[in-house]
C-alpha positions as CSV (number, residue, x, y, z in Angstrom):
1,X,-101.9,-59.4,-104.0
2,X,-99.5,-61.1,-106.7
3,X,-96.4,-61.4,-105.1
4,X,-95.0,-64.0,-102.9
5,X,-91.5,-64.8,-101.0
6,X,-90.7,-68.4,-101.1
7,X,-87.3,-68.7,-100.4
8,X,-84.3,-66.7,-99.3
9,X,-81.1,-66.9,-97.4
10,X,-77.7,-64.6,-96.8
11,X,-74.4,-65.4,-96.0
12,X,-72.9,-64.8,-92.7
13,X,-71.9,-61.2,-91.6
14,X,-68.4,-61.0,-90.9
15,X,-66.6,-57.7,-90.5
16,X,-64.6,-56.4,-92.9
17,X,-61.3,-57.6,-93.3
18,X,-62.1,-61.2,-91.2
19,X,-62.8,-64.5,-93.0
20,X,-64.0,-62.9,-96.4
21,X,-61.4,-61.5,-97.2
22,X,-60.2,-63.4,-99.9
23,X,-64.1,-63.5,-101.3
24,X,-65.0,-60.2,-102.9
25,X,-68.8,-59.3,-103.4
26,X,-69.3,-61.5,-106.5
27,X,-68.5,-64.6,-104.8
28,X,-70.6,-63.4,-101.8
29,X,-73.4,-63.2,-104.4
30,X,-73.2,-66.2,-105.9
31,X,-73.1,-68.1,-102.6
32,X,-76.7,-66.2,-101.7
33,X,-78.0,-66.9,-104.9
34,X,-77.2,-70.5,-105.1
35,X,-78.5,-70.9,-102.1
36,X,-81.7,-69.3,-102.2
37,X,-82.8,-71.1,-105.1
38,X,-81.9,-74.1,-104.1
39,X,-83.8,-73.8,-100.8
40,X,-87.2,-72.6,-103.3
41,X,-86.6,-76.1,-104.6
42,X,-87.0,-74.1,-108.1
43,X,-84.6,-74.7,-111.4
44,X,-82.4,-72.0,-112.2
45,X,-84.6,-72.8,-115.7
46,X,-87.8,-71.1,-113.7
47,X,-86.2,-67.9,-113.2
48,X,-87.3,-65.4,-115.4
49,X,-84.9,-62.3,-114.2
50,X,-82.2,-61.6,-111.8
51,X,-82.4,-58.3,-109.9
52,X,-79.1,-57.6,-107.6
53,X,-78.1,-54.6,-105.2
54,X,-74.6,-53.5,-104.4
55,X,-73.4,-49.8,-103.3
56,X,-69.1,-49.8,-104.0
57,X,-69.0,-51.0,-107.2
58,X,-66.2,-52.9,-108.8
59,X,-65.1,-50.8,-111.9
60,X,-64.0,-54.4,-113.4
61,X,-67.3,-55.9,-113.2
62,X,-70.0,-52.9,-112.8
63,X,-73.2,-54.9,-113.5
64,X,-72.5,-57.1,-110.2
65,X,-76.0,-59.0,-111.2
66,X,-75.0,-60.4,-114.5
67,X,-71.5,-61.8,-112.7
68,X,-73.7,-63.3,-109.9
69,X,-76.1,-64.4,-112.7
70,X,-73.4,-65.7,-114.8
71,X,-72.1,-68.1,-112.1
72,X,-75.3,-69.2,-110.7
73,X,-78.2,-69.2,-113.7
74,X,-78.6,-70.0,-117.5
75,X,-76.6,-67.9,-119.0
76,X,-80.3,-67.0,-120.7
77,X,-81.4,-65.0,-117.5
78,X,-81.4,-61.7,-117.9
79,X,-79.8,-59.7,-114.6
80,X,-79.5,-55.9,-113.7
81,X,-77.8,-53.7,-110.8
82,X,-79.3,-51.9,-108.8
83,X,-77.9,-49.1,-106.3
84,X,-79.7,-47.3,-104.0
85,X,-77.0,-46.9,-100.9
86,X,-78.2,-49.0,-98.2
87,X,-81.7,-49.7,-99.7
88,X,-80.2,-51.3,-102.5
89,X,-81.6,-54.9,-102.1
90,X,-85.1,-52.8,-100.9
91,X,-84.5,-52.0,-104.6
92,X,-83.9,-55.2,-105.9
93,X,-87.1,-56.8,-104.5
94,X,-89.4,-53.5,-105.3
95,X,-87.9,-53.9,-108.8
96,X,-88.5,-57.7,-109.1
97,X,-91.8,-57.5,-107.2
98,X,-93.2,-54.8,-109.6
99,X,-91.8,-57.5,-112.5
100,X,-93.8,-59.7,-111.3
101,X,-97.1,-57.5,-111.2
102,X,-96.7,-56.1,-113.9
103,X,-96.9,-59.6,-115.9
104,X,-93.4,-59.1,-117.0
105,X,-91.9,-62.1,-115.0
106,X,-92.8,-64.9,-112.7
107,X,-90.1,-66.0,-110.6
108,X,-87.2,-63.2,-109.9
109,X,-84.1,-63.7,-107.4
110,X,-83.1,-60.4,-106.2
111,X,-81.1,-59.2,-103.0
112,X,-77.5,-58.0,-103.2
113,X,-74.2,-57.9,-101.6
114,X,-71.0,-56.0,-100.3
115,X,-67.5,-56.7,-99.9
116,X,-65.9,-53.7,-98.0
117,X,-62.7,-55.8,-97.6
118,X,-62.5,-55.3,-101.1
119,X,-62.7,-51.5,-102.1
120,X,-61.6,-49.9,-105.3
121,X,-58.4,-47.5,-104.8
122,X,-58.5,-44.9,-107.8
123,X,-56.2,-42.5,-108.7
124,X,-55.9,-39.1,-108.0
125,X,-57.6,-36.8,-110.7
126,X,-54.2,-35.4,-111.8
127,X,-52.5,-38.9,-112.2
128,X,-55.5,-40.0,-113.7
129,X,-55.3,-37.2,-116.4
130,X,-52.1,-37.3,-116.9
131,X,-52.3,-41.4,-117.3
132,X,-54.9,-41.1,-120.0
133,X,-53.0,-38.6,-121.8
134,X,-49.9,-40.8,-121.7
135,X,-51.8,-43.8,-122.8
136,X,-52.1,-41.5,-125.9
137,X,-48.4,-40.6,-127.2
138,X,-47.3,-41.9,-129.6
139,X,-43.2,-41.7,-129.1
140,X,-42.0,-41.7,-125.6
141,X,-41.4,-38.5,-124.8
142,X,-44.9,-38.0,-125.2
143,X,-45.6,-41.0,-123.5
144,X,-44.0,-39.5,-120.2
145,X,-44.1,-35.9,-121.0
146,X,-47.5,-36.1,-119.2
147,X,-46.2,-37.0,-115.8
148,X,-44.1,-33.6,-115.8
149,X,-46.0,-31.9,-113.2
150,X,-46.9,-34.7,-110.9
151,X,-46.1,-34.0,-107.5
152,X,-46.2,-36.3,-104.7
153,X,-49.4,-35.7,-103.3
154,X,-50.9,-37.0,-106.4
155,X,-49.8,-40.5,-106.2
156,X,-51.5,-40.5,-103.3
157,X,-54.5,-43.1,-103.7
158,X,-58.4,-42.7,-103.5
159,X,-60.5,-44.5,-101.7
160,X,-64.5,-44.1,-101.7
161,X,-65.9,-41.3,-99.3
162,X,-68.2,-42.5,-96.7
163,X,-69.9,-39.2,-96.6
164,X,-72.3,-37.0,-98.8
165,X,-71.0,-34.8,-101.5
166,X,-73.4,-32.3,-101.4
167,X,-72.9,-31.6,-97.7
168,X,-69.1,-32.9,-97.2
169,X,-70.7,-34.6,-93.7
170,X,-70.3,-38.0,-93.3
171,X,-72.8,-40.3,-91.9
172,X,-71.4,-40.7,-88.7
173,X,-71.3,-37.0,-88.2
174,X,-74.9,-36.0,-89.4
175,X,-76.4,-38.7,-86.8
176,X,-74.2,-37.3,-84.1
177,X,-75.7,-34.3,-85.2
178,X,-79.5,-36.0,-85.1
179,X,-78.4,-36.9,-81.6
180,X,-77.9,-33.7,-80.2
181,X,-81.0,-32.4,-82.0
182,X,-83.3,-34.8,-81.5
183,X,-82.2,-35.2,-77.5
184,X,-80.6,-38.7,-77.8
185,X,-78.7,-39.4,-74.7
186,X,-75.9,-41.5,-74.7
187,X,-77.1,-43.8,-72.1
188,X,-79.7,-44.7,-74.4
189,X,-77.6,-45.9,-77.1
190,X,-75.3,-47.8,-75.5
191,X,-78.6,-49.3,-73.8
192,X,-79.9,-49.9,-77.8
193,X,-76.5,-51.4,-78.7
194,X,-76.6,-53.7,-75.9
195,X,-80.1,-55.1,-76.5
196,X,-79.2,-55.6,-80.0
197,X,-76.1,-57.9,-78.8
198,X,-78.2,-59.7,-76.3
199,X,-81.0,-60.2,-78.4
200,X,-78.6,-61.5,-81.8
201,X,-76.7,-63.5,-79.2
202,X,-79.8,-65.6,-78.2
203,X,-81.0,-66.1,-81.9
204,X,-77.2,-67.5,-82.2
205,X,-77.2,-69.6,-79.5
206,X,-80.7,-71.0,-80.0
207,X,-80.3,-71.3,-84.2
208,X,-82.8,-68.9,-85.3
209,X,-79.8,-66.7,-86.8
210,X,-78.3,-69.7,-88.3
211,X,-81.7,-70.7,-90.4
212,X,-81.3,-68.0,-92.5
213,X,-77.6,-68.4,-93.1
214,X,-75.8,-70.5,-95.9
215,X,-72.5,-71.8,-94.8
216,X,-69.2,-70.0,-97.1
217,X,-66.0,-72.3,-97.9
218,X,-63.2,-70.0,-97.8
219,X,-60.8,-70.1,-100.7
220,X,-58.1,-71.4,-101.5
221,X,-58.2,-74.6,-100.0
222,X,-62.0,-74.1,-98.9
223,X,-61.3,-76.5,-96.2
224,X,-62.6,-73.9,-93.5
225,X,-66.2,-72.9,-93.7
226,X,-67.9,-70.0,-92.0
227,X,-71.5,-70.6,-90.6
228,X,-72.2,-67.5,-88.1
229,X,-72.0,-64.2,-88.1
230,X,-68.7,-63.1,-85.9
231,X,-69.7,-59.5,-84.7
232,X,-71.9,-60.3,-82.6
233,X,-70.9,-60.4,-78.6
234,X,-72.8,-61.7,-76.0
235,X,-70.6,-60.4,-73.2
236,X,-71.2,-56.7,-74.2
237,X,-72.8,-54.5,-71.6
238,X,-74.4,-51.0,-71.6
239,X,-70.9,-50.5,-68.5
240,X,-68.7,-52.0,-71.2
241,X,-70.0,-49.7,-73.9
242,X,-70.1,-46.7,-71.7
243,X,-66.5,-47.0,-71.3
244,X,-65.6,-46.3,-75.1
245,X,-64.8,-42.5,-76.4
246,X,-66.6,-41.0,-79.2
247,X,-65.6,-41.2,-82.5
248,X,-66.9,-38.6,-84.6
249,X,-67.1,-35.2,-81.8
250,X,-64.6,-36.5,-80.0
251,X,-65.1,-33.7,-77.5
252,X,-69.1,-33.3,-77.1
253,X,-70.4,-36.5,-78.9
254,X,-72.3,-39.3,-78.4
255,X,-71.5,-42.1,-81.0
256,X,-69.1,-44.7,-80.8
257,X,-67.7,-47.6,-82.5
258,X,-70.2,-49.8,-79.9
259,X,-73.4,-47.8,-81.0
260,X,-72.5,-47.8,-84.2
261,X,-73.1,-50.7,-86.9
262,X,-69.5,-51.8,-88.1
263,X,-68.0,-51.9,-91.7
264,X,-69.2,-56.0,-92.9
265,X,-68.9,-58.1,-95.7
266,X,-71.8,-60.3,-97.0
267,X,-74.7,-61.0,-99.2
268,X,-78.3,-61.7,-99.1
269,X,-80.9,-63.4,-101.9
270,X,-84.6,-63.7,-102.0
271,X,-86.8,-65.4,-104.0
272,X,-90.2,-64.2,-105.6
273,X,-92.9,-65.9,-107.5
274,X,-95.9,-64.5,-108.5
275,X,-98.6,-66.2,-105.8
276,X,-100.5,-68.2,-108.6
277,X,-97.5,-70.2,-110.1
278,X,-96.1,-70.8,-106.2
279,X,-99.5,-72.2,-105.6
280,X,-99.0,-74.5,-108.8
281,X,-95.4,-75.5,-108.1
282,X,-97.1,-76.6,-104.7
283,X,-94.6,-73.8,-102.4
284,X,-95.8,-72.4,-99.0
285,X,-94.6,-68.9,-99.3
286,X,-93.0,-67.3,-96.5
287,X,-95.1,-64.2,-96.9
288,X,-96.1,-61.3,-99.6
289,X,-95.7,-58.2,-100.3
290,X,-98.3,-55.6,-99.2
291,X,-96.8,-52.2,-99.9
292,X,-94.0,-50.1,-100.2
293,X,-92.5,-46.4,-99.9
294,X,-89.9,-44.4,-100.5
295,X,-89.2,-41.0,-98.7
296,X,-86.1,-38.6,-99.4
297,X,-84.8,-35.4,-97.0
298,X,-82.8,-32.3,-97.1
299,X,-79.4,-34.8,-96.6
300,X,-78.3,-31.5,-94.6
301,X,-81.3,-32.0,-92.3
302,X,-82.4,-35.2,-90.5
303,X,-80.0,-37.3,-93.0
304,X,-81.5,-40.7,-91.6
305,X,-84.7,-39.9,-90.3
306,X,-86.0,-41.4,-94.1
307,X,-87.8,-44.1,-92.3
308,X,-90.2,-42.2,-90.5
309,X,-91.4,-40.2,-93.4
310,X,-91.3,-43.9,-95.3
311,X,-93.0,-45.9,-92.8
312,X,-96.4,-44.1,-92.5
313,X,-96.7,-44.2,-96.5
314,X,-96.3,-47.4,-96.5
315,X,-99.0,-48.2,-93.6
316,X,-101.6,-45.8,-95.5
317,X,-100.8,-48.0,-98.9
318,X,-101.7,-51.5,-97.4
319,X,-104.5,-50.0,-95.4
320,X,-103.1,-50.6,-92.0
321,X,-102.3,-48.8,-88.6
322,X,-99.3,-49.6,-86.7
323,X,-101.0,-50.7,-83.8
324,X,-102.1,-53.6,-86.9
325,X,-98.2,-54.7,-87.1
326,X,-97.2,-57.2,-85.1
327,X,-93.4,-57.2,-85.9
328,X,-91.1,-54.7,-87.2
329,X,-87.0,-55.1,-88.4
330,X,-85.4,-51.5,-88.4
331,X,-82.2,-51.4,-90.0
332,X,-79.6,-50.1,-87.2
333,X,-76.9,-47.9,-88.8
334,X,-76.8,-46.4,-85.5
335,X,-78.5,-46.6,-82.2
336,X,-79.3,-43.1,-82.6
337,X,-81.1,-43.1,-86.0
338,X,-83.6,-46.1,-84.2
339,X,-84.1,-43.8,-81.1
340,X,-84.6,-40.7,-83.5
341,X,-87.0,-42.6,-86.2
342,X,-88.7,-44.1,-82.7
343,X,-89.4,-40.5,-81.4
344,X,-90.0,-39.0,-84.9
345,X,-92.9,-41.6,-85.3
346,X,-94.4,-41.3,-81.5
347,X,-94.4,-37.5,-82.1
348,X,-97.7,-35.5,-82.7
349,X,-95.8,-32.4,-83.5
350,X,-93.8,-34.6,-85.8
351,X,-96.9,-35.7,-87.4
352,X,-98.3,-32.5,-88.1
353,X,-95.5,-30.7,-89.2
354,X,-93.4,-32.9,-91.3
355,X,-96.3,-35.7,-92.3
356,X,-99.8,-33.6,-92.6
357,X,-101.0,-35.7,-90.4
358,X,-103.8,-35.1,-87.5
359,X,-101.9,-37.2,-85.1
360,X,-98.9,-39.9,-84.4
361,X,-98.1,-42.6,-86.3
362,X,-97.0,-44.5,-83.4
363,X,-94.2,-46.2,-82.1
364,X,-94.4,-50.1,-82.3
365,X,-93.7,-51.8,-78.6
366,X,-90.4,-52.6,-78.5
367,X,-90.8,-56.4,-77.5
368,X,-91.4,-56.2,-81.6
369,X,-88.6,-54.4,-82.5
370,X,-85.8,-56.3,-84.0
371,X,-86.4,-59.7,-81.9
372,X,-83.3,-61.3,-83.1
373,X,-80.7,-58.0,-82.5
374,X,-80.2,-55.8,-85.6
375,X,-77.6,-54.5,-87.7
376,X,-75.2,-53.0,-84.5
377,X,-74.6,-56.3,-83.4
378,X,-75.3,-58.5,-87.0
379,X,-73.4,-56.2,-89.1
380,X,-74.6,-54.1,-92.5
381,X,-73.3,-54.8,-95.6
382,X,-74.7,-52.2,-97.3
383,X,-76.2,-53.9,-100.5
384,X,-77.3,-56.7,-98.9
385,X,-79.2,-55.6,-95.7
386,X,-82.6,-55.0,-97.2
387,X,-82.3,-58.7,-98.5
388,X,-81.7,-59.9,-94.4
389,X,-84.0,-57.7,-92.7
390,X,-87.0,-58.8,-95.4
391,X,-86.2,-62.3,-94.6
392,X,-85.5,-61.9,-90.6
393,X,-88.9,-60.3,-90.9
394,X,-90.2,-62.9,-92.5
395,X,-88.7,-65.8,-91.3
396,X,-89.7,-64.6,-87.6
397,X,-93.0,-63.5,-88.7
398,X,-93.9,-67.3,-89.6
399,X,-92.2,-68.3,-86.3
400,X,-94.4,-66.3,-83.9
401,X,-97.8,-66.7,-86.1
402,X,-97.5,-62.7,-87.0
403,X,-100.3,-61.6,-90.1
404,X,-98.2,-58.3,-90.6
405,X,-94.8,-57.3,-90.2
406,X,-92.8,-53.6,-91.2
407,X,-89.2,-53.3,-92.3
408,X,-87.1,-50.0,-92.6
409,X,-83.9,-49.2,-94.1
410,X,-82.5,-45.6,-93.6
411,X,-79.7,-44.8,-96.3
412,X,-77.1,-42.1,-97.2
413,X,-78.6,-39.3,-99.3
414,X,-81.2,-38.9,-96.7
415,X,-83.4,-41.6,-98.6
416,X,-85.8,-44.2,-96.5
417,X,-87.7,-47.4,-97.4
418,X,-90.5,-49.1,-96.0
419,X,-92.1,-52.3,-96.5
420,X,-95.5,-53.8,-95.2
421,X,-94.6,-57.5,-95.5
422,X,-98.2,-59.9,-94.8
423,X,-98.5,-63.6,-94.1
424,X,-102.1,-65.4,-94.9
């Protein structure tokens, strides 16, 4: 084992169009960065490459990491982007972790960030066209000859689609079909969505959230700051939550804006150091890095059930068993992709079928499952929610005297990501 965590922090979680919105993911970024570092106690001087996640790019600034980079780190540091839907910070610290055993790099900072308060609006493919061609003429009539056979339809603008292109479904509706499949009652959600409230409430109240979190001056006076995250409700209740209609089968379906995870701004930042220069520099890590996996389905199947093909890969490449993990941060998108990836992975015919696999691989108990609330009630910022649910992990991990812990990330595309995180 090479690689060791040392450091990290994110910003708070707001949703989208809250406090951050006059902060676009950049500024998010640098925030986490800064912050990070500062907490390893390391010079920006000691880091040897910056590795940064984001997921809707900024067609202004594309290469989000060398921006971050720019405003944080020598300008000597070298930084890359990284984009892997909502495993995009998974990829960041894979990436910086295989730098660093590979001998390629020492320290690396990687995690990544969102702003979904700030969206690029394109044009539509007709305007576009006829804009370039414009841009082109050389008299005027040429210049505006191109806009001839615009109609009104095509000024209208284009925002990003929150659904896959190679099945037209969007997230929302594949789960709600995972739901119906898989036998995921409603009752059951909104009981998932609850304990995730509860549970992130308590870590509020009590400061265990608030460890991880740097504090965010708001521009442009940057006399207010943010410290918490504000989705988060404490008065929520499975009756409450009952009580709301669904949202994507509005008829015959299941998920709703409460079981859901809502659309956040934010940003998360790690640092890694290869174990032999953090024992050097004299820094207790926070943990190391065991394993990892990757696992990718039929998007028009079981589009988030990633984590359960993911998961057992990952187990088999640190030479563990679940019943060896003692803590384990799923990534809620929605309560019923957890209750799915739960069944998938408690399932012998599951096992057999879709793994090869004799038996099980388990279901962790779930007084381990995301102790501090998860994504429904923190919030996902989609490039940065690999970054908080390693260092939740983590962070809690060293809290309750844990040897091994087990994130997941589901993402769009029907990708999944495990990681087998170990404390000495």
């Amino acid at each position: 084992m090479k690689t060791a965590i040392v450091a990290g922090c994110r910003t708070p979680f707001l949703r989208s169009g809250t406090d951050f919105t006059d902060l676009d993911a950049i500024e998010l970024g640098k925030v986490a960065v800064r912050e990070a570092l500062a907490r390893s106690g390391l010079p920006g001087s000691a880091v040897d490459h910056l590795v940064y996640g984001t997921v809707v790019h900024d067609v202004q600034a594309p290469n989000i990491a060398r921006e971050v980079g720019l405003g944080t780190l020598p300008k000597t540091v070298p930084a890359v982007t990284v984009s892997r839907a909502c495993t995009s910070s998974n990829q960041a610290i894979a990436d910086a972790t295989e730098l660093i055993e590979l001998g390629q790099a020492e320290v690396v900072l990687a995690g990544g960030a969102e702003s979904l308060s700030h969206i690029p609006i394109t044009a539509s493919e007709q305007l576009a066209k006829s804009l370039v061609a414009a841009s082109r003429g050389k008299t005027l009539g040429q210049r505006l000859s191109p806009f001839t056979d615009i109609r009104p339809k095509d000024l209208v603008p284009v925002t990003p689609a929150i659904e896959e292109p190679t099945t037209g479904e969007t997230m929302g509706e594949a789960t709600e079909r995972m739901a119906k499949e898989n036998g995921i009652p409603r009752a059951e959600q909104d009981a998932w969505a609850a304990r995730s409230h509860h549970l992130a409430a308590a870590a509020q109240a009590d400061g265990r959230l608030g460890q991880e979190i740097a504090p965010v001056y708001i521009p442009p006076d940057y006399d207010e700051v943010v410290t918490q995250d504000n989705g988060i409700r404490p008065d929520t209740s499975v009756e409450k939550l009952a009580g709301l209609r669904p949202v994507f089968d509005r008829k015959h379906g299941s998920l709703t804006a409460g079981n859901s995870s809502p659309l956040t701004d934010g940003a998360s930042a790690l640092v890694l150091m290869h174990q032999d220069r953090a024992e050097a520099e004299g820094i207790e890590p926070l943990g190391f890095v065991r394993s990892w996996a990757w696992s990718a389905v039929d998007p028009a199947g079981q589009l988030l059930q990633g984590p359960a093909y993911a998961a057992p890969v990952a187990l088999d490449r640190a030479g563990l068993y679940m019943g060896d993990i003692g803590l384990v941060e799923m990534h809620e998108a929605f309560a019923a992709q957890v209750l799915s990836n739960l069944q998938a992975l408690d399932s012998d015919t599951f096992a057999r079928e879709e793994l090869g696999r004799s038996g099980k691989v388990g279901r962790p108990d779930d007084d381990i499952i995301n102790v501090m609330g998860g994504s429904l009630a923190i919030g996902h910022p989609f490039g940065a929610t690999g970054g908080r649910v390693t260092l939740t992990c983590l962070r809690e991990m060293q809290r309750r005297d844990v040897e091994f812990g087990l994130v997941t990330v589901c993402a769009a595309g029907g990708m999944g990501f495990a990681m087998v995180l170990e404390r000495r």
